[in-house]
N, C-alpha and C positions, 0 to 999 in steps of 0.2 A: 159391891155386889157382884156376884159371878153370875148370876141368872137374872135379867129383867123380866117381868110382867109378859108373859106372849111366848117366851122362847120355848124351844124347845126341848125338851131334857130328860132322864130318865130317874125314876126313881127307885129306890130299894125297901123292900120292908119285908120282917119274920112274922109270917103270919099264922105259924102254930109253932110253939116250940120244944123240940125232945122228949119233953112231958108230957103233952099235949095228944101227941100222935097218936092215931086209932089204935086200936091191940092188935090189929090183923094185919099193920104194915111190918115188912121183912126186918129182923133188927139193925140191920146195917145201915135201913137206911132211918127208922126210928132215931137210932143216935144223932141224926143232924136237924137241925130247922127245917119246916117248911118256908122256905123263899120265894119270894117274887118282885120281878123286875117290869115295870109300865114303861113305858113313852108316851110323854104327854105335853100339850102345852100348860106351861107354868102358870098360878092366877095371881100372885105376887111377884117380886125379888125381891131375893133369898140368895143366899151364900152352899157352900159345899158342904151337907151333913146338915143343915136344917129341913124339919120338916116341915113339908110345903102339902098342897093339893094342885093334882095336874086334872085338865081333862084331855080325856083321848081324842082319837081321830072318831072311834066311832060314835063320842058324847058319854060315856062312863068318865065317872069322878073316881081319884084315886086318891089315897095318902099317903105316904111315905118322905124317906129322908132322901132328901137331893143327890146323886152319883155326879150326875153329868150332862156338861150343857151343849147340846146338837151332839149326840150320842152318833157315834156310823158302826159300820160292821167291820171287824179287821181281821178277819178270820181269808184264809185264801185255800188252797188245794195244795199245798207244799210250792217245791222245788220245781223246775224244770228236769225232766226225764228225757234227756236226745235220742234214747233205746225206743222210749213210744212215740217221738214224732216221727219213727219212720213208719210207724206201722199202716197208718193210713195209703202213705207211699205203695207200701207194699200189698196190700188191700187192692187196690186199684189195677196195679199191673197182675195179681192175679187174676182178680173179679173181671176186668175189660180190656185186657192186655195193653192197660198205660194209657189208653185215652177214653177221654169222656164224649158225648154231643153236647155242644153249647146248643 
């Protein structure tokens, strides 16, 4: 089992598809699924791609097929930029000519 009873996990599911979409949504985006993704805790265990039922943090039930278990964010702000950490530097010695009051 990949997920026991309690964990935490996210799930995915299509909940209107291509077909389905209102007439009045833009075609571009008509041509794709509507999707969504919960976090919730799991109320079985369950493996990767079955579907399960989670409840959320807030107490909403969900259905969907399993993605993943203790989900995090792996999104960051890029790179390091050495051009912008001076700018603060430079901020400073113009704004207070270089020093602060503690």
């Amino acid at each position: 089992m990949d997920a026991k009873r309690g964990d935490w996990v996210i799930i995915h599911n299509i909940v209107l598809n291509p077909s389905q979409r209102a007439p009045q949504v833009p075609e571009d985006t008509k041509a794709h699924p509507l999707e969504m993704w919960v976090k919730g805790f799991i109320d079985n265990d369950a493996n990767i791609g079955d579907l399960v039922k989670v409840n959320t943090i807030t107490g909403r039930c969900a259905v969907g097929n399993l993605v993943k278990v203790n989900p995090y964010y792996t999104h960051d702000y890029g790179k390091c930029i050495p051009e912008l950490l001076q700018i603060g530097i430079q901020a400073r010695d113009i704004l207070f000519g270089g020093e602060l009051d503690d």
